[in-house]
PALUMZA-15811 format. One record per residue (C-alpha): residue in three letters; x, y, z. Coordinates in steps of 0.001 Angstrom, whole numbers, plus 500000, padded with zeros to 6 digits. Example, Ala and Ser with C-alpha at 12.3 -4.5 7.8 and 13.67 -1.06 7.14 Angstrom:
BEGIN
(node 'ALA',(512300,495500,507800)) (node 'SER',(513670,498940,507140)) 
END
This chain:
BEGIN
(node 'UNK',(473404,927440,328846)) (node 'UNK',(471975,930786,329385)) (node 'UNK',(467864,931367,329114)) (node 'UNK',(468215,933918,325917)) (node 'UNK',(465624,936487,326068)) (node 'UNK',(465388,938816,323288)) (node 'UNK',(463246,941892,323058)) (node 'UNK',(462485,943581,320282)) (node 'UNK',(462013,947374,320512)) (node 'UNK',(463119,949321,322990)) (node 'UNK',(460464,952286,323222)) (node 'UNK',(458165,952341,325926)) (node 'UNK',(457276,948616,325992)) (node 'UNK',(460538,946922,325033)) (node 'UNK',(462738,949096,327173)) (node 'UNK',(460762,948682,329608)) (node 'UNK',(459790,945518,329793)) (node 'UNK',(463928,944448,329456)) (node 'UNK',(464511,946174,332906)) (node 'UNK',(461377,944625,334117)) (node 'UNK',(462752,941502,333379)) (node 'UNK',(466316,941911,334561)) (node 'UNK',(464775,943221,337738)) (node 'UNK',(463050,939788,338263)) (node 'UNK',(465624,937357,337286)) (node 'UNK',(469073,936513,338424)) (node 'UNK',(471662,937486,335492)) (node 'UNK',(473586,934322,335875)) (node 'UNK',(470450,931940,334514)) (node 'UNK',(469853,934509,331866)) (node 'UNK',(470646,936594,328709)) (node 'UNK',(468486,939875,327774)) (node 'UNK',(468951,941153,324944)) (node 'UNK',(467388,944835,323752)) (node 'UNK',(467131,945198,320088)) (node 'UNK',(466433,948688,318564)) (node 'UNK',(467103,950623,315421)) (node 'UNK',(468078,954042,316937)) (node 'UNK',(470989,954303,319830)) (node 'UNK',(468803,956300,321275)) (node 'UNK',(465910,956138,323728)) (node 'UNK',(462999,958159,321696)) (node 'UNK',(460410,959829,324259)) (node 'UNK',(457890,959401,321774)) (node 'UNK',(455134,961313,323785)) (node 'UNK',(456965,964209,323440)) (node 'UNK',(458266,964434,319904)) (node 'UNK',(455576,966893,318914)) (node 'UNK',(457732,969036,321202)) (node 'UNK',(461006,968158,319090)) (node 'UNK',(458895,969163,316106)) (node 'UNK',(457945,972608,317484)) (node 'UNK',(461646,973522,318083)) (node 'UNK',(461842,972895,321678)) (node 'UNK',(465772,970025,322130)) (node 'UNK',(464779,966806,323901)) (node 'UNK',(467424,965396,326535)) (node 'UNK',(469535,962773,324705)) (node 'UNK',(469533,959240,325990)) (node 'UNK',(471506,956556,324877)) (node 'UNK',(470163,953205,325682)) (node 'UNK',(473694,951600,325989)) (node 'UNK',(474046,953712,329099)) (node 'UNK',(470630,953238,330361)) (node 'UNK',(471147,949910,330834)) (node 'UNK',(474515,950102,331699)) (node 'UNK',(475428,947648,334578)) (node 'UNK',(471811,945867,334165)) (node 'UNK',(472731,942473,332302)) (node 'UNK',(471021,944251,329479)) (node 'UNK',(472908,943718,326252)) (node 'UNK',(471670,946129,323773)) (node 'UNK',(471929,945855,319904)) (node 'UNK',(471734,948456,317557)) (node 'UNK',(469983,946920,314435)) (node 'UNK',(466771,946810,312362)) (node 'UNK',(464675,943912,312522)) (node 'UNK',(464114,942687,309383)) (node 'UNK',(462057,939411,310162)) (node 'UNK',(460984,937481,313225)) (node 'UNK',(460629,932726,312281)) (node 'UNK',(458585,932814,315011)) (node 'UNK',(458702,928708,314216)) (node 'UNK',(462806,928605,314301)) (node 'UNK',(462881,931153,317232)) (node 'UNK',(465179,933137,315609)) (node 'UNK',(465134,936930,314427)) (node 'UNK',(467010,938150,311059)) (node 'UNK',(468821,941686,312236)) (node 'UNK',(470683,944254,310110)) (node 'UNK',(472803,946199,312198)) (node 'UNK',(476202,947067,313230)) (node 'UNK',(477788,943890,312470)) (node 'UNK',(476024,943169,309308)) (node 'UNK',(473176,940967,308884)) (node 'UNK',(473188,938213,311459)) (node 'UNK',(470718,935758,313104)) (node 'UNK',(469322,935750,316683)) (node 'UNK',(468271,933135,318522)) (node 'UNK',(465931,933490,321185)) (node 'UNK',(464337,930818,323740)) (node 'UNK',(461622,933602,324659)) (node 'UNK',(460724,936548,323151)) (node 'UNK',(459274,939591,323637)) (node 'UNK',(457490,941741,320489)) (node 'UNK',(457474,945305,320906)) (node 'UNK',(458760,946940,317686)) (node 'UNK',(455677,949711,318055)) (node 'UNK',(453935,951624,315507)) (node 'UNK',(454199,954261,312787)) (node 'UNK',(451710,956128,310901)) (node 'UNK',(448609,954825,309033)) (node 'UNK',(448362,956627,305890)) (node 'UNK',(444416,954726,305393)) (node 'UNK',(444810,954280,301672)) (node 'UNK',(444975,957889,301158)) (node 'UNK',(447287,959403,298485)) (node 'UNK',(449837,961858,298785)) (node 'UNK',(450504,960597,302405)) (node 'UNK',(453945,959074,302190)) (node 'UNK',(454523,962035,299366)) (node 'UNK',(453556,965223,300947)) (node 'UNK',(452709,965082,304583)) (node 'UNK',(455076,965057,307418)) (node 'UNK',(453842,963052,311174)) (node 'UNK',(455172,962790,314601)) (node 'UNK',(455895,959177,314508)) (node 'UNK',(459406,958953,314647)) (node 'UNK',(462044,961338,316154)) (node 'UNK',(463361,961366,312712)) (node 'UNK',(459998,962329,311147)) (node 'UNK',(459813,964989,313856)) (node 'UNK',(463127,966641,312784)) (node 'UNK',(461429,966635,309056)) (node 'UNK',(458631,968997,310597)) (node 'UNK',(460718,971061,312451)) (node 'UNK',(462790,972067,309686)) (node 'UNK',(459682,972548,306837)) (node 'UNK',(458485,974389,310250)) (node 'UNK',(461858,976753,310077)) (node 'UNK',(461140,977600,306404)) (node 'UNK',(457300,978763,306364)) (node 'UNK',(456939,982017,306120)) (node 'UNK',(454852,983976,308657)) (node 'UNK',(450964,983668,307966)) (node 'UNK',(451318,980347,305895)) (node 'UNK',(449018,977626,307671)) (node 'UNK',(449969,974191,308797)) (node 'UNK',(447343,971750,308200)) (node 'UNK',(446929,968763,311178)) (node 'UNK',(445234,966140,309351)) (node 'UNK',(443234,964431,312503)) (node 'UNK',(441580,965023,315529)) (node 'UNK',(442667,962448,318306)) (node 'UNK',(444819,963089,321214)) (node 'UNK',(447961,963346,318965)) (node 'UNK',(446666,966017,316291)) (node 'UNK',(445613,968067,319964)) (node 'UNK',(448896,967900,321178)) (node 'UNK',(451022,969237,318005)) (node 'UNK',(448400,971865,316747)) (node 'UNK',(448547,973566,319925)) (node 'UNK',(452442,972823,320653)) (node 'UNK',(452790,974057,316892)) (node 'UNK',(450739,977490,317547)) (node 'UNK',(451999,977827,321095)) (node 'UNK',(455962,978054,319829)) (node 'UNK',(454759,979745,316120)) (node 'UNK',(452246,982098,316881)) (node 'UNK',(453245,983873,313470)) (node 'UNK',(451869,980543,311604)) (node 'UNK',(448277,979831,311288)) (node 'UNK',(447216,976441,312572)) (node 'UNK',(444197,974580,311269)) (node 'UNK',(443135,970909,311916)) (node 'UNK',(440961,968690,309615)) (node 'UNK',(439383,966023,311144)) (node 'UNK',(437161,963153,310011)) (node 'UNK',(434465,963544,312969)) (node 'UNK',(434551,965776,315747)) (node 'UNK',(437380,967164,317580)) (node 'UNK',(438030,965592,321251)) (node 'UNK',(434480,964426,320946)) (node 'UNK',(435489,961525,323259)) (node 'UNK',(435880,964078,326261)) (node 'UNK',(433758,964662,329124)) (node 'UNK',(431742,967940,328124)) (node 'UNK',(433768,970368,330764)) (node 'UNK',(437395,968953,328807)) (node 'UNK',(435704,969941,325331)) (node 'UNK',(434436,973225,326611)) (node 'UNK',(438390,973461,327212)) (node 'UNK',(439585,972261,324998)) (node 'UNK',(437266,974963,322245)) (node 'UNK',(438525,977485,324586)) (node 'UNK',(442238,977030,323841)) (node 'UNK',(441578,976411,320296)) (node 'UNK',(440508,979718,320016)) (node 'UNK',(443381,981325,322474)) (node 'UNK',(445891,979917,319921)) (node 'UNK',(443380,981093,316571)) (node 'UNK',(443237,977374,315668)) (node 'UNK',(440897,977207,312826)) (node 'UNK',(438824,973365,312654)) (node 'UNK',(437498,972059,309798)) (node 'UNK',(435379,969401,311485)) (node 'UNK',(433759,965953,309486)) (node 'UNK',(436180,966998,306372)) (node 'UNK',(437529,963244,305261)) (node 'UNK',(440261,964221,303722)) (node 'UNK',(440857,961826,300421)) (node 'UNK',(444058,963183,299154)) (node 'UNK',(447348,965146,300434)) (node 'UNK',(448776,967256,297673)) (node 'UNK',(451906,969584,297613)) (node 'UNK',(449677,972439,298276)) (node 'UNK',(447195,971107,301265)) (node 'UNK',(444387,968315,300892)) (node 'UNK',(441147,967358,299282)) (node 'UNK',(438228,966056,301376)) (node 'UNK',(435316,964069,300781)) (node 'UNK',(433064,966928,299477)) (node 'UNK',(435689,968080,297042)) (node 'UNK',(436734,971114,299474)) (node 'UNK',(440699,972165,299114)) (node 'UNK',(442426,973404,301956)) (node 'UNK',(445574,975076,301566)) (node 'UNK',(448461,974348,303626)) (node 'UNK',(452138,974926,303589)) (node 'UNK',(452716,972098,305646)) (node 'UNK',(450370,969317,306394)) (node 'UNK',(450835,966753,309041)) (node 'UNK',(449427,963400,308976)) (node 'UNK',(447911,962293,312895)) (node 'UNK',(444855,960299,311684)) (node 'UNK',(445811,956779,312829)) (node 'UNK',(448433,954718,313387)) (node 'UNK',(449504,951209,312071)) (node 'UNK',(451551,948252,313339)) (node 'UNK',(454994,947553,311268)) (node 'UNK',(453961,944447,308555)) (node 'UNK',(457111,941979,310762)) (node 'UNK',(454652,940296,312560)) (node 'UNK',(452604,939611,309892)) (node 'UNK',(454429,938193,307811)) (node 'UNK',(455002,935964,310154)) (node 'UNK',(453533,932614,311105)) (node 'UNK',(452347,934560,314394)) (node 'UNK',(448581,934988,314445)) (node 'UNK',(447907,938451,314081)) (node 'UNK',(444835,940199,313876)) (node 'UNK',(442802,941768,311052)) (node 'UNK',(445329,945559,311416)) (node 'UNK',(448757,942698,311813)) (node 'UNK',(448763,943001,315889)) (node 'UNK',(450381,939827,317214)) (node 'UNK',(446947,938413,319041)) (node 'UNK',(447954,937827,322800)) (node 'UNK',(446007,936102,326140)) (node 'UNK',(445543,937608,329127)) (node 'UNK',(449487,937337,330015)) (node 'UNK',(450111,938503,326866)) (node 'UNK',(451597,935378,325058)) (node 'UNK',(451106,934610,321758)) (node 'UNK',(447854,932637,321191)) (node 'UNK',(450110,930622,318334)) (node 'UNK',(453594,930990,320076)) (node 'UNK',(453942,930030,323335)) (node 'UNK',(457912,931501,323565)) (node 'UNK',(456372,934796,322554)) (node 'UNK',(454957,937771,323975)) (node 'UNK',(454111,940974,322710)) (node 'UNK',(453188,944208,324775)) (node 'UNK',(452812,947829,323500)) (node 'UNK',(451064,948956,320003)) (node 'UNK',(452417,945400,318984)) (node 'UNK',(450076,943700,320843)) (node 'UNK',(446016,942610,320717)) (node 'UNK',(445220,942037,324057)) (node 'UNK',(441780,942580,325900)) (node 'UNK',(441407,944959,328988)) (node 'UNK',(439149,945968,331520)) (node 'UNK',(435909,944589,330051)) (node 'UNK',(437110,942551,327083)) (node 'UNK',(437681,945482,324999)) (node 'UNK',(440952,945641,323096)) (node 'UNK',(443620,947676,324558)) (node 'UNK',(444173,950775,322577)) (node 'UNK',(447446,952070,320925)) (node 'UNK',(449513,954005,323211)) (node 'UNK',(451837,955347,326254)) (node 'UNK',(449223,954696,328967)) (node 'UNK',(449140,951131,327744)) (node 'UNK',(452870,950117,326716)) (node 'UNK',(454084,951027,330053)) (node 'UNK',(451842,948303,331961)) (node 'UNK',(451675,945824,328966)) (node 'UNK',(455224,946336,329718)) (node 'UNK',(455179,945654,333457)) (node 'UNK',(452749,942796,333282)) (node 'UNK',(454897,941215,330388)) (node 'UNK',(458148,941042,332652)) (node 'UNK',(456262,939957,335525)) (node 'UNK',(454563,936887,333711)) (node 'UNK',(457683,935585,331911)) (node 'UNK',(459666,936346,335151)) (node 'UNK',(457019,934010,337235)) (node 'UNK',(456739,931248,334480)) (node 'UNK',(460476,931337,334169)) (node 'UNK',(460678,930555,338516)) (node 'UNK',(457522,928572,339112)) (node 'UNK',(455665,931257,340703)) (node 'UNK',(452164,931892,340305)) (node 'UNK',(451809,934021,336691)) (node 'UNK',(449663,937277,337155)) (node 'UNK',(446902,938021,334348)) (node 'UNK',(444886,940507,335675)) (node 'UNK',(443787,942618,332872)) (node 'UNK',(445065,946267,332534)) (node 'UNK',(442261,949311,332638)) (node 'UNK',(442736,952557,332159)) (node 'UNK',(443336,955678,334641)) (node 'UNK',(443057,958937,332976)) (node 'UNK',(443643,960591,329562)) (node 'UNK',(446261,963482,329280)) (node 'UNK',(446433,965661,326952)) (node 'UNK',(448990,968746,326456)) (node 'UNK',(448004,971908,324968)) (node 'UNK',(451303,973917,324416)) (node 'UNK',(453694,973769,327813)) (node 'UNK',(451073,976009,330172)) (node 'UNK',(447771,973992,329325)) (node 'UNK',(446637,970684,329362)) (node 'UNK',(443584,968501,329827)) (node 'UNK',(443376,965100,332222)) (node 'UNK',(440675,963694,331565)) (node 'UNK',(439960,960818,334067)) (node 'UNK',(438607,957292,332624)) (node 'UNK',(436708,954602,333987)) (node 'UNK',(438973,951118,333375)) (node 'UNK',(437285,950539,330416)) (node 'UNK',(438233,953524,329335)) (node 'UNK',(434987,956569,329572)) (node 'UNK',(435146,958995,330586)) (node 'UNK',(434212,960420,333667)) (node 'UNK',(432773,964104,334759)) (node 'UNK',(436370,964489,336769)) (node 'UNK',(438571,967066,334973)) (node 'UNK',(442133,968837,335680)) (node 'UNK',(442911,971290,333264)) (node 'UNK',(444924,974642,332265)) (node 'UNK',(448040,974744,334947)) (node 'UNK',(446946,972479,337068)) (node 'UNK',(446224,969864,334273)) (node 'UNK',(449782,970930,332851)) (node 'UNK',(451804,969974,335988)) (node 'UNK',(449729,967492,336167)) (node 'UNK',(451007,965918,332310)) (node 'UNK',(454547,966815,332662)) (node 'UNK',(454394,964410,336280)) (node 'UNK',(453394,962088,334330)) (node 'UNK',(456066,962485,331625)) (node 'UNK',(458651,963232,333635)) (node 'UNK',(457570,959953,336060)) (node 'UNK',(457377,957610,332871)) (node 'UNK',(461051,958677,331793)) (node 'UNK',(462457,958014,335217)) (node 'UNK',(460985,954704,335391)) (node 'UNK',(462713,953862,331273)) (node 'UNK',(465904,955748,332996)) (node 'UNK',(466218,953520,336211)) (node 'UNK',(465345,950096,334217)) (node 'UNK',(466554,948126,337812)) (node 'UNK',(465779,950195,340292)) (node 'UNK',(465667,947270,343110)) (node 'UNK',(467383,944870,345760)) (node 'UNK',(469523,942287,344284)) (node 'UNK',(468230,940167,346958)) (node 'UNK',(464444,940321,344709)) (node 'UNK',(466201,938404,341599)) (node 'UNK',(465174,934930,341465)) (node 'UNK',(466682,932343,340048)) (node 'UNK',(465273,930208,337398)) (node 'UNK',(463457,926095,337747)) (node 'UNK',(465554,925047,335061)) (node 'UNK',(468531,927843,333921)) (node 'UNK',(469482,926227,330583)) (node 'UNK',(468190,927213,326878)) (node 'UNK',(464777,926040,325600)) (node 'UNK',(461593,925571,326808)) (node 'UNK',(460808,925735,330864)) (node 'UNK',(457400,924536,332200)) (node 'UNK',(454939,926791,332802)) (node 'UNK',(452650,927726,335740)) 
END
């Protein structure tokens, strides 16, 4: 019998860890399988683009992985027996179990609404492509001079109130934000970063916790109201509760907790890599949520299962960071470079420069997800033992 891999997810992480994986192994000692609720690959670090009216390229992950070995299912997970090794799907067929020998978590994240009412009622996010559509459509109705309110002030809140004035100049933009705005940035990137704020008449309402989203706009800590027409939720983002509920250990936010090659500290058939995943980096610190980490959790994920799988040395070097990018409307951007631990440093690209810079990056990232086995045949190797269940490890 086949080695059944399953992954689970197939944004960033999953999709690309599956053609990481069918890049390293020969297709006759194994079967990958990609599970994901939409047909469709979503380029997540763009949908604040789909929200501000701008059409994404469509990508179907059935023909992204055409001709890889990559079997992909169109389902919703519904629960992972991580004790079983099986996975309980709702999809095309129906319900229906999965069996896996090893598998790899990387079912993401969606919004964190903190506790605060009128989240899931009122706001709209970024999240999701579907959540994105949501936005661009209240977007299409407001009236010109009615404000959005961003509700946040990380890299995400950035990147839609500026994509959001940049395509609606006729709106008024505002952000509310906890602490500062891009207070994590070297001092030239906030100096910036003010500056195009005020290009694009972005008004901040800086250190306003914001304790309740109403129809109307929110309510912050100090009892302030500010009006919105539409209010968009980017302050934080949470795993989905599957793992949890599991018998995986997870930690205190319901991450799967991982080693340095990204297994399951409780689950030796399991890996996680992407939002999914608590893993340490660069200086023990735990790997943040995000692009710029699913992409090598993803890479180091293949590459570890792919070695254990062959008897080859396993690699568990941990993954630092490069640089922060940040968009600000399609002519502007910010990259911010970061030590490995992830500081920032006095070295700064921004306006044009820092634009082409981002959309490289973008652009790069989607080629890589496009081309999931880009490489020689002759690279695949074949497995110790190419049957079902467990295989030693290195």
């Amino acid at each position: 019998m086949k080695h059944r891999i399953v992954v689970l997810g197939a944004g960033y992480a999953g999709a690309t860890a599956a053609g990481r994986l069918a890049k390293r192994l020969h297709r006759d000692d194994i079967e990958i399988t990609l599970v994901n609720a939409d047909p469709d690959f979503v380029e997540r670090i763009r949908l604040h683009q789909l929200a501000a009216g701008q059409d994404l390229a469509v990508r179907p992950l059935r023909k992204v992985f055409a001709g890889t070995g990559v079997q992909v299912r169109i389902a919703w997970v519904d629960s992972v027996d991580a004790d079983r090794k099986t996975v309980e799907l709702t999809g095309e067929n129906g319900a229906e179990t999965l069996a896996y020998d090893t598998l790899v978590y990387a079912l993401g994240s969606t919004i964190a609404d903190l506790g605060v009412p009128g989240v899931a009622e009122h706001a709209h996010n970024v999240a999701s492509k579907q959540a994105a559509l949501r936005l661009r459509e209240r977007l299409n109705e407001l009236a010109a001079g009615e404000t959005v309110l961003i509700v946040g002030g990380g890299l995400t809140a950035i990147e839609a109130a500026t994509e959001i004035a940049e395509a609606r100049p006729d709106l008024q933009v505002a952000m509310a934000a906890r602490g500062g705005v891009g207070d994590w940035l070297d001092q030239k990137a906030q100096a910036h970063l003010r500056a195009s704020f005020e290009r694009f008449g972005i008004t901040m309402h800086e250190r306003a916790d914001v304790t309740r989203v109403t129809e109307g706009g929110v309510v912050t800590r100090s009892g302030a109201e500010i009006a919105a027409g539409a209010t968009v939720w980017t302050a934080g983002f949470a795993v989905h509760p599957i793992a949890a509920a599991s018998t995986l250990t997870v930690s205190a936010a319901g991450r799967i907790v991982v080693d340095a090659t990204l297994r399951s500290v409780s689950h030796p058939d399991v890996y996680a890599a992407g939002d999914a995943a608590h893993a340490a980096g660069v200086g023990g610190k735990t790997l943040r949520m995000g692009c710029a980490t699913a992409s090598p959790m993803a890479w180091l994920a293949g590459d570890v299962i792919a070695a254990r799988l062959t008897g080859r040395e396993v690699p568990d070097a941990p993954i630092g960071y490069r640089k922060q990018c940040i968009s600000l409307g399609r002519r502007d951007a910010i990259v911010q470079k970061v030590t490995e631990e992830d500081q920032p440093t006095s070295k700064v690209d921004a306006g044009r420069k820092g634009a082409r810079v981002k959309e490289l990056i973008c652009k790069a990232t989607m080629w890589s997800v496009n081309h999931p086995t880009l490489m020689a045949p002759s690279r695949r190797r074949r497995l110790v033992a190419p049957a079902a269940g467990p295989v030693a490890t290195a």
